[in-house]
VOGU-3710 file (C-alpha; in Angstrom, 3 decimals, decimal comma):
1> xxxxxxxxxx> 0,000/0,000/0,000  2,861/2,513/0,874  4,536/2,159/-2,283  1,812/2,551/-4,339  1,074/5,331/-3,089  4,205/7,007/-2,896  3,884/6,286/-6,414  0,898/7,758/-7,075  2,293/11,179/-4,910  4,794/11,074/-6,976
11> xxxxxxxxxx> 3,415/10,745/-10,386  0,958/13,448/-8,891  1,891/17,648/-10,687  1,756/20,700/-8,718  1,414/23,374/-10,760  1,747/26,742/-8,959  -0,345/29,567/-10,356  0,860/32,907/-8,028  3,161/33,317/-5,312  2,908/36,260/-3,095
21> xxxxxxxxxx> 6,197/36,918/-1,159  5,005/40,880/1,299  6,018/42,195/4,551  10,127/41,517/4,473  12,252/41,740/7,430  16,092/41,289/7,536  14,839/37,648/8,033  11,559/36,685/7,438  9,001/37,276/4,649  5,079/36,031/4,462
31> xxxxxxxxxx> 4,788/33,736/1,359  0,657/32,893/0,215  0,643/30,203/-2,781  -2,566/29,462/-5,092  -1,616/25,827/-6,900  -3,307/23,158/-8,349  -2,659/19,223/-8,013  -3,414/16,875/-10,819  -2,805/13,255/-11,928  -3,301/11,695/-8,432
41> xxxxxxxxxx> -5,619/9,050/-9,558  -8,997/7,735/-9,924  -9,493/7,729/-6,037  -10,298/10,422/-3,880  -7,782/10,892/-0,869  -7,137/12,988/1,661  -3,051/14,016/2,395  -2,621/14,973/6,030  -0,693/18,659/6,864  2,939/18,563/6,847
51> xxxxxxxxxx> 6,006/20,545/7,080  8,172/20,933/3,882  11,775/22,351/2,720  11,821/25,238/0,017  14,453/24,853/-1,815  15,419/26,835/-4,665  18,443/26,747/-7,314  21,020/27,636/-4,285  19,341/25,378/-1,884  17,155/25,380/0,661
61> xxxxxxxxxx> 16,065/28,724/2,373  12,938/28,262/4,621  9,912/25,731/5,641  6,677/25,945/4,405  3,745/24,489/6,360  1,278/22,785/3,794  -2,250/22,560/4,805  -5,060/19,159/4,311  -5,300/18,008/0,595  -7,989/16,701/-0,291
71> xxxxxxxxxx> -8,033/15,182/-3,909  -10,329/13,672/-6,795  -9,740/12,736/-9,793  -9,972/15,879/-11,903  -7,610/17,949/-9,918  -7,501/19,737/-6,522  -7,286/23,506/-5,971  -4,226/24,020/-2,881  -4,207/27,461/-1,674  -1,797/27,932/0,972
81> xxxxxxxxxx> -2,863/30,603/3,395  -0,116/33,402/4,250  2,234/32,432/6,500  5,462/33,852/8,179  8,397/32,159/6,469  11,990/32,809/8,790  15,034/32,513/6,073  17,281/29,543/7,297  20,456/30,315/4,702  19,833/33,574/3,262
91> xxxxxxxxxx> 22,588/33,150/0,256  20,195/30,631/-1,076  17,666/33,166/-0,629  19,495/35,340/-2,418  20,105/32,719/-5,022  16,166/32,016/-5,278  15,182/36,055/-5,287  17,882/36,593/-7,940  16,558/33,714/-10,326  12,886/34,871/-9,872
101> xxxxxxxxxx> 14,050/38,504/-11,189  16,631/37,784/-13,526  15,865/34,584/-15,278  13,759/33,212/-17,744  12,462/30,305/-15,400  13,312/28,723/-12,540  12,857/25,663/-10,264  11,072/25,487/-6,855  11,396/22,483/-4,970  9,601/21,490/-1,970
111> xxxxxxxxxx> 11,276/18,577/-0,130  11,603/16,414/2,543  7,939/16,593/3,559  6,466/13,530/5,829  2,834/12,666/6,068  0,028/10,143/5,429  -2,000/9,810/3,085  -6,392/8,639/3,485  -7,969/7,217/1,373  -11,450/5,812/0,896
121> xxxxxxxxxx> -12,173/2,779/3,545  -10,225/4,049/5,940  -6,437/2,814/4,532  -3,559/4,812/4,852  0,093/5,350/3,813  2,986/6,974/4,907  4,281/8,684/2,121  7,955/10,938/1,510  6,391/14,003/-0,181  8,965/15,876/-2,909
131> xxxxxxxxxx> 7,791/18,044/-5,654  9,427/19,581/-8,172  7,486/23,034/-9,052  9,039/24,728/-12,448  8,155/28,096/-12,673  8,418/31,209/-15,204  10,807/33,824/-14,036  10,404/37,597/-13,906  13,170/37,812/-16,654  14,105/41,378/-16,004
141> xxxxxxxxxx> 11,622/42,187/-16,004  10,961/44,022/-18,848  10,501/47,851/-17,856  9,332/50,869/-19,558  8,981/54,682/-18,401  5,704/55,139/-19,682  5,485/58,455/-18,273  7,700/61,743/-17,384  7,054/64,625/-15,428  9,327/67,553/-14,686
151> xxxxxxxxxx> 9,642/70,134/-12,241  9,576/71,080/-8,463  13,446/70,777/-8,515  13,147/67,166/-10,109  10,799/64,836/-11,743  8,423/61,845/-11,440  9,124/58,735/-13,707  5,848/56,364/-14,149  7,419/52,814/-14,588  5,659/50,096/-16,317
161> xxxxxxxxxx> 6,217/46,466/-15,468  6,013/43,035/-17,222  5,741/40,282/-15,260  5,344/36,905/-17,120  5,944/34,590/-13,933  3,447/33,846/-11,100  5,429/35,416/-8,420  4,392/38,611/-6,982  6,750/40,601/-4,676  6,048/43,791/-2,397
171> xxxxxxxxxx> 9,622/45,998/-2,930  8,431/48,814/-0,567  10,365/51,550/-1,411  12,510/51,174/-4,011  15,545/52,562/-4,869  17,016/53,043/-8,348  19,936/54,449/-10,469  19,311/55,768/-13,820  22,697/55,154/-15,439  24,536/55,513/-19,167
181> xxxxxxxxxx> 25,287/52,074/-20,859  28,647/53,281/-19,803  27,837/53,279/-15,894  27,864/56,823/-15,263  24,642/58,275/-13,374  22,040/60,284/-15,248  19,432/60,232/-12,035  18,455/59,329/-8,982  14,976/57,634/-7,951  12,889/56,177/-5,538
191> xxxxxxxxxx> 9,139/54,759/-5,010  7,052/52,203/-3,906  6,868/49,255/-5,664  4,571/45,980/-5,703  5,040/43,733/-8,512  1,740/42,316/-9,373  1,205/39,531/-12,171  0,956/40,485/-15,563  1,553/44,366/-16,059  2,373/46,359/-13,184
201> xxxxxxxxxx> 2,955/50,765/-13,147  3,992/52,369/-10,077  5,664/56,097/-9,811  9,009/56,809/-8,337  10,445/60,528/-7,938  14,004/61,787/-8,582  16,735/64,077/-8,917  18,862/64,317/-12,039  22,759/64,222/-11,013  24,036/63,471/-14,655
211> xxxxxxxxxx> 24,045/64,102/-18,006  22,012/61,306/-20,689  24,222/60,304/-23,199  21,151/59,177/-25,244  18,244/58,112/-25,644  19,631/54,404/-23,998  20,084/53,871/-20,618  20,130/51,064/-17,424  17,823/51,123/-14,839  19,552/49,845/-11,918
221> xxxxxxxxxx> 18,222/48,727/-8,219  20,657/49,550/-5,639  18,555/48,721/-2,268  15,276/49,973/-0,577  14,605/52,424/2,131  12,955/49,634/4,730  15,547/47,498/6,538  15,103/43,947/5,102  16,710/41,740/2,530  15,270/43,452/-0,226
231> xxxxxxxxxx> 18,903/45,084/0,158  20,375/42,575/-0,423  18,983/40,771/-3,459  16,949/43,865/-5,253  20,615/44,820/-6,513  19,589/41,818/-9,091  17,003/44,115/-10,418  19,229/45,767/-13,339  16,994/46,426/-17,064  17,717/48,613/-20,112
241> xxxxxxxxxx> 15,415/51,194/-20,822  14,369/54,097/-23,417  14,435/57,605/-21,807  11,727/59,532/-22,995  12,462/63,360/-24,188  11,486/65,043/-21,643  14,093/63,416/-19,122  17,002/63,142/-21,839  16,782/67,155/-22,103  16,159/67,879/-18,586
251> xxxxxxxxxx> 19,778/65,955/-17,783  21,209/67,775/-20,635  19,807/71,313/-18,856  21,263/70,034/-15,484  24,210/68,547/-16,237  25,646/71,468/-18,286  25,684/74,121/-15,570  26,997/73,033/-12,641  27,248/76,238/-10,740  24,264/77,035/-8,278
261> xxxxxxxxxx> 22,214/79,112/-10,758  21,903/78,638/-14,419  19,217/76,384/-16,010  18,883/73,794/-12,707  15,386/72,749/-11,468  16,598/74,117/-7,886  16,055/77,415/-9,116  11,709/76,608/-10,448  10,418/76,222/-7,124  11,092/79,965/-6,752
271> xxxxxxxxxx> 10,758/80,614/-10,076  7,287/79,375/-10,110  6,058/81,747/-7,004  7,509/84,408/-8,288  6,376/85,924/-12,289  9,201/88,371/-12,992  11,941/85,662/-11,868  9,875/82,834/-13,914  10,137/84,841/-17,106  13,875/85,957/-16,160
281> xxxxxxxxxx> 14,624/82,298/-15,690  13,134/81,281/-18,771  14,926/83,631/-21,111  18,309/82,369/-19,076  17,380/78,825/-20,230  16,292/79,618/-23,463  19,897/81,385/-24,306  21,742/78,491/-22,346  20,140/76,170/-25,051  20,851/78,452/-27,776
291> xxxxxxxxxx> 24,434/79,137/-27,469  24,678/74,855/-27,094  22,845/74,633/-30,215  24,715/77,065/-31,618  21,732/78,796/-33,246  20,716/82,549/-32,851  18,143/83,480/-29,647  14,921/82,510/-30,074  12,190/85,185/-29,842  10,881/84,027/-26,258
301> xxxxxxxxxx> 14,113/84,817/-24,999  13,451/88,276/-25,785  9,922/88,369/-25,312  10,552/86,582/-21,289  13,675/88,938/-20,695  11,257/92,101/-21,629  8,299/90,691/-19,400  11,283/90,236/-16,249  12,448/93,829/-16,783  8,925/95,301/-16,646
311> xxxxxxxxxx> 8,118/93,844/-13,602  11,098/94,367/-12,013  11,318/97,856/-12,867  7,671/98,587/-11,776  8,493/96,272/-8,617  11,966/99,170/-8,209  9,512/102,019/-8,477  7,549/100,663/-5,655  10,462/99,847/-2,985  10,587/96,138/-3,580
321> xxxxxxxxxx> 13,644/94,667/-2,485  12,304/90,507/-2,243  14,256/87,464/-3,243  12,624/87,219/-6,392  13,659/90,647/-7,642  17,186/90,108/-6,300  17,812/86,538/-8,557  15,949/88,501/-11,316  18,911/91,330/-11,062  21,440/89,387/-10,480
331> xxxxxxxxxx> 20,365/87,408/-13,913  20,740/90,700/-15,701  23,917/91,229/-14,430  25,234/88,416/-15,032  23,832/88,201/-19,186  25,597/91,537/-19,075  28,804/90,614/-17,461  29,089/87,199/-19,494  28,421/88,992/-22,506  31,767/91,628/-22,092
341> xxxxxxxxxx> 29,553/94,215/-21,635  30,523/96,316/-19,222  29,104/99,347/-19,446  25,139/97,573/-19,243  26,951/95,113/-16,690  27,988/98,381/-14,369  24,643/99,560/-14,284  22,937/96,016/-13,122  25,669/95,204/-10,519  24,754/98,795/-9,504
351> xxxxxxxxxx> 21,269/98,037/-9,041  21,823/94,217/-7,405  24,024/96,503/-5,178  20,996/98,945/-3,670  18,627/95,707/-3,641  20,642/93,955/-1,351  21,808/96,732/0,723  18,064/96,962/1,540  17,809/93,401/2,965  20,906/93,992/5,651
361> xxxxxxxxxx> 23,504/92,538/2,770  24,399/89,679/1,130  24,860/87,846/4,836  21,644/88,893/5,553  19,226/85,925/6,940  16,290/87,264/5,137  18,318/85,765/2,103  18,637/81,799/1,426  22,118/80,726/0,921  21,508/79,682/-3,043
371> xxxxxxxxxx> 20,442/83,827/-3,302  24,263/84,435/-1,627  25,934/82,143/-4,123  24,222/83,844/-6,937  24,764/87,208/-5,781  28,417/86,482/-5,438  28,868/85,271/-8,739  27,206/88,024/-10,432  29,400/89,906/-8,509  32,645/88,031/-9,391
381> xxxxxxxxxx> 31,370/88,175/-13,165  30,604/91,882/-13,308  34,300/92,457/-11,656  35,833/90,550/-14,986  33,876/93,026/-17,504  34,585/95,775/-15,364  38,422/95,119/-14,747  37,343/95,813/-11,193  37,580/94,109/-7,550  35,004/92,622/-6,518
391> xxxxxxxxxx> 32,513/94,906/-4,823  30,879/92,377/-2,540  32,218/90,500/0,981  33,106/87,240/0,477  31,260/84,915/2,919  34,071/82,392/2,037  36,780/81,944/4,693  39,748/81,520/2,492  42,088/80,890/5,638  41,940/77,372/5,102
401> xxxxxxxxxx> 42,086/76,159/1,707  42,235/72,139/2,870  38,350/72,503/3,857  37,481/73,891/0,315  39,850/72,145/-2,179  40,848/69,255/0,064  44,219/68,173/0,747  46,675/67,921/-1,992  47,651/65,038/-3,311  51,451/64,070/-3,304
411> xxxxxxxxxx> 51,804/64,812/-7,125  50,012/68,462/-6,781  51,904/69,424/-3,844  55,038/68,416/-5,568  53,891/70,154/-8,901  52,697/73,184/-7,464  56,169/74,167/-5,608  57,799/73,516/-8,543  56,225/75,558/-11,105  55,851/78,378/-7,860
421> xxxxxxxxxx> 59,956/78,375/-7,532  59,741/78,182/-11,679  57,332/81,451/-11,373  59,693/83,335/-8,651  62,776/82,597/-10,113  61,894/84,072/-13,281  60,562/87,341/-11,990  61,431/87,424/-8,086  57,305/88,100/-7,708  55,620/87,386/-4,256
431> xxxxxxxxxx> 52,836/85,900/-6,477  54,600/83,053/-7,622  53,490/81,109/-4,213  49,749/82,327/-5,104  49,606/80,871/-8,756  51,288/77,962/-7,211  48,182/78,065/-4,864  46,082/78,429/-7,971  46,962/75,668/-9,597  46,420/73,289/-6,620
441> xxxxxxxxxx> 42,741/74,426/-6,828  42,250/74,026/-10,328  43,431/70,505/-9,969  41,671/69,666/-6,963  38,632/71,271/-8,123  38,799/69,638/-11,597  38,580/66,737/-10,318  35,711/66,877/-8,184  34,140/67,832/-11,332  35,403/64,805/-13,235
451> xxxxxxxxxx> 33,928/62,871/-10,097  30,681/64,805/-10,006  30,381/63,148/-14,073  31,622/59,871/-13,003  28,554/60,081/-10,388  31,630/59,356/-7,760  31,050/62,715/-5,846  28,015/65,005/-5,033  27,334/68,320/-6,935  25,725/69,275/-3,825
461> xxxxxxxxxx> 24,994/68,245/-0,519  21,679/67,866/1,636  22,382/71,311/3,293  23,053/74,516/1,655  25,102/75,424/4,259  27,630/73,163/3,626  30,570/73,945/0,837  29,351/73,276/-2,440  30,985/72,516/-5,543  30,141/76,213/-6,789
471> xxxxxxxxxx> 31,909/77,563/-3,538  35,299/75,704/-4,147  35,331/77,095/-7,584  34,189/80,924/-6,046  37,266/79,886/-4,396  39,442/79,386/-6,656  38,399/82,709/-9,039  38,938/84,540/-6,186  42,789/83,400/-5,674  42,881/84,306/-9,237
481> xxxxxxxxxx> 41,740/87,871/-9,006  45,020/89,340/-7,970  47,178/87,655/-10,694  45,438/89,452/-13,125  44,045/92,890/-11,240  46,589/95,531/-11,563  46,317/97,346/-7,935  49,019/100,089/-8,825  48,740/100,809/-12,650  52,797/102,339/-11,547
491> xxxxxxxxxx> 53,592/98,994/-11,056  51,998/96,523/-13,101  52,431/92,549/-12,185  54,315/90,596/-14,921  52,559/89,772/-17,839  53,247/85,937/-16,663  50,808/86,555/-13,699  48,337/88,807/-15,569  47,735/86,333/-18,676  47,956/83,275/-16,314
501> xxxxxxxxxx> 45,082/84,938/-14,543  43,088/85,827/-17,513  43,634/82,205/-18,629  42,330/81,209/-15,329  38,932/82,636/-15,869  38,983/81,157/-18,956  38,767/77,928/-17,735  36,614/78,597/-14,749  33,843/79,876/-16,980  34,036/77,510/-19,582
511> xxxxxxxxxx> 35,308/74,304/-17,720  34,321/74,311/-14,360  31,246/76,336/-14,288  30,570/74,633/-17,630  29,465/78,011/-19,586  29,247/78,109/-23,258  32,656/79,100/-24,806  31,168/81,181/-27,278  30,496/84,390/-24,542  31,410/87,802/-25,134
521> xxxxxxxxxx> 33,496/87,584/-21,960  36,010/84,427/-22,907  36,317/86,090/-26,290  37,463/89,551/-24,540  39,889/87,436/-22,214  41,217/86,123/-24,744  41,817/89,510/-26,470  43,167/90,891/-23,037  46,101/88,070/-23,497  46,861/88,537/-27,136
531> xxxxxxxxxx> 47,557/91,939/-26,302  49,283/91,330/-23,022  52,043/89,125/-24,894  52,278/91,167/-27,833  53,293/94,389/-25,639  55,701/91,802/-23,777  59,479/92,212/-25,119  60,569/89,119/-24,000  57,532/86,649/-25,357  60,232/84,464/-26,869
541> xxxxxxxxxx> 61,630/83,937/-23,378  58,316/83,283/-21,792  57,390/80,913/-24,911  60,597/78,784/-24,330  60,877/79,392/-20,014  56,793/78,287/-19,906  56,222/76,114/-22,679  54,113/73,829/-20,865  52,154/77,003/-19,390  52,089/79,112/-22,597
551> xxxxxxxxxx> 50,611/76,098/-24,208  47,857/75,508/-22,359  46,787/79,495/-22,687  46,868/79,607/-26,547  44,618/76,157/-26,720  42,106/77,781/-24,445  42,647/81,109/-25,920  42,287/79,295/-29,624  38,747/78,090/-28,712  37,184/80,721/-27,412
561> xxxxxxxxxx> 38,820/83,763/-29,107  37,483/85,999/-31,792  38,529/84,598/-35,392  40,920/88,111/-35,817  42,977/87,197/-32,854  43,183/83,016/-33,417  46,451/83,331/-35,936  48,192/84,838/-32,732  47,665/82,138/-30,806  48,238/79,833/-33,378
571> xxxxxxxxxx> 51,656/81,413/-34,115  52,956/81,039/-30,828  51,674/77,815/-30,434  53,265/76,652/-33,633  56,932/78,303/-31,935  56,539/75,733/-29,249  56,022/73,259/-31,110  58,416/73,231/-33,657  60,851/73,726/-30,865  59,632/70,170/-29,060
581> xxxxxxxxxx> 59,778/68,699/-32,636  55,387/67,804/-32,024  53,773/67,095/-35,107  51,011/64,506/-34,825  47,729/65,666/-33,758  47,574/63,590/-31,058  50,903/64,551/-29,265  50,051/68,204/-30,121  46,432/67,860/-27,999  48,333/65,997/-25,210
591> xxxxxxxxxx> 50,841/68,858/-24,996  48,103/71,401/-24,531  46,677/70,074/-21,464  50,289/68,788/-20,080  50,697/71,956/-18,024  47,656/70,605/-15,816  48,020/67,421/-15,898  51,721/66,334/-16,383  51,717/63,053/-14,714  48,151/61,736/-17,021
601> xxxxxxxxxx> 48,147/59,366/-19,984  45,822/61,988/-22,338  43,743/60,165/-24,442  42,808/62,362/-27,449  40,047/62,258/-29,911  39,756/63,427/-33,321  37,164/65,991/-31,703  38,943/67,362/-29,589  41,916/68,287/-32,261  39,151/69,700/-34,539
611> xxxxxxxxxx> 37,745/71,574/-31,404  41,024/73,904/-30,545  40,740/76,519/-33,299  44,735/76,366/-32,969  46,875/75,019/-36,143  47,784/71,666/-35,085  50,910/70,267/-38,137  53,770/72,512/-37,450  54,500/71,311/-41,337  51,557/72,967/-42,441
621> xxxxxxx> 51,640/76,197/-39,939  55,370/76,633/-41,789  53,326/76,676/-45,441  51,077/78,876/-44,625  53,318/81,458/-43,083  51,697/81,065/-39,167  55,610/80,262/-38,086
//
């Protein structure tokens, strides 16, 4: 009797139809099963409770209590009521979590269960119960962002689910990375998330911290918020997606100015309780996008710009001195100021000036510490145009460098006394220790920035208060201000200093503030060094003394200068060149940026050669008369 009907329970299927795995701890989960048992014979029977192993592809994880079966011959319904489930060997869980989510299909197992089995006139068995249970897996599963919403300082991605396999899971609150197919960041996201059967949409909200490098990206699961093992085994959740439009140009918008003002969603929650700053924002976007597209301004810039000004200017005649108006000024200004206009630039940095002095000053408390920062750098931007000090107070401390930049490492401690004694020998200048100072933060701060792209570092932290990226570059702009600022016009810093300085800005406007390079004001710093070096009498000295340095200021000076003055830079470039015997396009482009980075492998790209607007075959420079 026993071994027929072992045989019988073991010729008998189990085919599951949903799993519901909820509630996770860091050790427990409730599992609820809805199954079906066929091929058990002609004879009705009834198969006592018993206690079971689950055991899935890394072995077994839990116990499962299995209720009374009754059976017949066309098939049983088994619905195992919800029940706590405590994780015995949680790698195997992991294993068994990771194959529901990943794969295509998967086995369950339940083993090692002991009961009887009753069947009509009273007769019964002891029967070795062991079923196999193949199921579909989640394979991915599939997702789609059927939906995108921006604003509010971020967005709010609907995700839709496909879930071929019977297992459901409740993810609480999930949360995601939105990377390249390269593995750098695009966004952050997080939401609640229940996998149902079938097709399943749920919303998570986010913060872009990267730039989309298409349309093609990875949508990866890096833990929840809850404490469980969801932490553990939701890392398994990893599916490519398409980014809609709208998110792919919002990271595009955010990525490409990573100051603390500029065409960043921080800025639209003010933006949007306040008209005249709305429409001053809005013409600030619309002319970020413009100068990336390279295409004239469109007509709303003008149109949004006009409506700011109106309302500002009534707001002026009636004594307003809010937040609002403030940003809206300090927009102005800066257009102005980026634009090498000084005389328009004087007048707004004027005005910005009597605002603020209204509120108590820039350090007053009435103002939000994203209002300082852009103050400051309209400020910083005006003094450029101007050829000016700044007019404002820092709020930076600049006593302690190590809290802004961070310690340098060995190499830019090293390189930075050395091309400081290089500076002071060749003029005898007490600035030679500050541009050795510079160039520690340019390095330091550079790469932050590289790490901000990478998705390695933070553009900005949870409180405001806190040093931001956009403060250690203040930082460094300020150090630069009196290489190039002639204090006593009787007694006028070397032009080393001065174009150094100039070439400073340069790359803090266009680099590490990430501006287009196309502004009025790189163009006019460029000019401002083509005419330092031409009044120098020794430029052949400097060109052979600071190769490495000189270098580096005509390939930044070559991109962004005005197409009169690019020949200069390309002849003095060429000089250089020649002299170190570089012909090849891709030793010329790793000359240019040896000066910051002399201890890198460059890697070079025919781009970036095409990019420099300097001559690049010394051959060919000789031909056509540049040398």
């Amino acid at each position: 009797m026993n071994a027929i009907t072992q045989y019988i329970v073991n010729s008998s299927k189990l085919e599951v139809t949903l799993i519901k795995i909820t509630d996770a701890t860091p050790d427990t989960f409730v599992m609820e099963i809805e199954s079906r048992v066929t091929n058990t014979g002609p004879v009705s029977s009834t198969i006592s409770p018993m206690t079971v192993d689950l055991v899935g592809p890394g072995g077994a994880f839990g116990k499962l209590d299995l209720p009374v079966i009754k059976t017949n011959s066309s098939g049983t319904d088994v619905n195992i009521p919800a029940q706590l489930i405590k994780i015995t060997d949680k790698a195997a869980f992991k294993a068994f979590v990771t194959a529901i989510l990943r794969d295509e299909s998967l086995l369950l197992q339940l083993k090692n269960g002991k009961g009887t089995v009753k069947a009509m006139m009273g007769m019964t068995a002891q029967i070795d119960y062991n079923k196999d249970c193949p199921l579909k897996g989640m394979h991915g599963p599939k997702t789609t962002i059927s939906k995108t919403e921006v604003g509010g300082g971020g967005f709010k991605n609907t995700l839709t689910v496909v879930n071929p396999s019977p297992l459901e899971l409740d993810l609480g609150t999930i949360k995601q990375e939105v990377r390249n197919k390269n593995g750098s960041v695009i966004a952050l996201q997080q939401g609640k998330a229940y996998l149902l059967r079938g097709e399943t949409s749920y919303v998570v909200e986010g913060k872009v911290v990267g730039k989309a490098a298409g349309e093609e990206a990875v949508i990866v699961a890096t833990g929840v918020e809850e404490d469980n093992w969801h932490n553990e085994t939701i890392t398994a959740f990893e599916e490519p997606v398409i980014l809609p439009k709208e998110l792919v140009n919002v990271t595009v918008v955010v990525e490409r100015t990573v100051t603390c003002v500029g065409p960043r969603w921080e800025w639209y929650p003010l933006a949007v309780r306040d008209p005249a700053f709305f429409n001053a924002l809005i013409s600030s976007t619309s002319s970020h996008a413009a100068y990336l597209q390279q295409v004239d301004l469109p007509r709303n810039f003008y149109i949004h710009r006009g409506e700011a000004i109106r309302q500002v200017n009534e707001r002026i005649r009636q004594g307003a001195h809010d937040e609002g108006t403030i940003n809206c000024v300090a927009l102005f200004s800066q257009q102005e100021a980026f634009e090498g206009r000084p005389e328009t630039a004087l007048t707004h940095i004027n005005g910005l000036l009597t605002i603020v002095s209204a509120v108590g000053g820039p350090h007053s408390p009435r103002l939000t510490p994203q209002t300082r920062r852009h103050i400051y750098l309209s400020d910083l931007a005006a003094c450029i145009s101007l050829d000016s000090k700044p007019l404002i107070e820092p709020a930076l401390d600049l006593s302690n460098l190590e809290l802004i930049f961070g310690r340098p490492s060995a190499a830019t401690g090293s390189y930075t006394k050395t091309f400081g004694n290089r500076l002071y020998n060749f003029t005898g200048s007490s600035l030679s220790d500050l541009a050795g100072t510079v160039l520690w933060g340019l390095r330091n701060v550079s790469e932050r920035l590289e790490g901000i792209h990478e998705g390695t570092e933070m553009l900005d932290t949870p409180r405001a208060t806190d040093i931001q990226f956009t403060d250690r570059v203040e930082a460094v702009e300020r150090l630069v201000h009196p290489l190039w600022y002639v204090e006593d016009p009787e007694n006028p810093q070397h032009p080393i200093f001065r174009t150094f300085g100039w070439a400073c800005l340069i790359y803090i406007y266009t680099i590490l503030r990430e501006l287009p390079k196309e502004l009025g004001v790189n163009t006019m710093l460029a000019n401002r060094i083509k005419l330092a070096l031409e009044a120098c009498p020794e430029l052949n000295v400097l060109l052979a003394t600071f190769q490495d340095l000189l270098l580096w200021q005509m390939f930044l000076c070559g991109r962004v200068a005005d197409s009169r003055d690019r020949p200069f830079f390309a002849q003095q470039a060429t000089k250089i060149l020649i002299v170190r015997k570089t012909e090849s396009s891709d030793e010329i482009v790793a000359a240019s940026k040896e000066f910051l980075w002399p201890e890198r492998l460059v890697e070079i790209t025919e781009d970036e050669s095409e990019e420099s607007g300097v001559s690049y075959s010394s051959d060919e420079a000789m031909k056509n008369g540049i040398a």
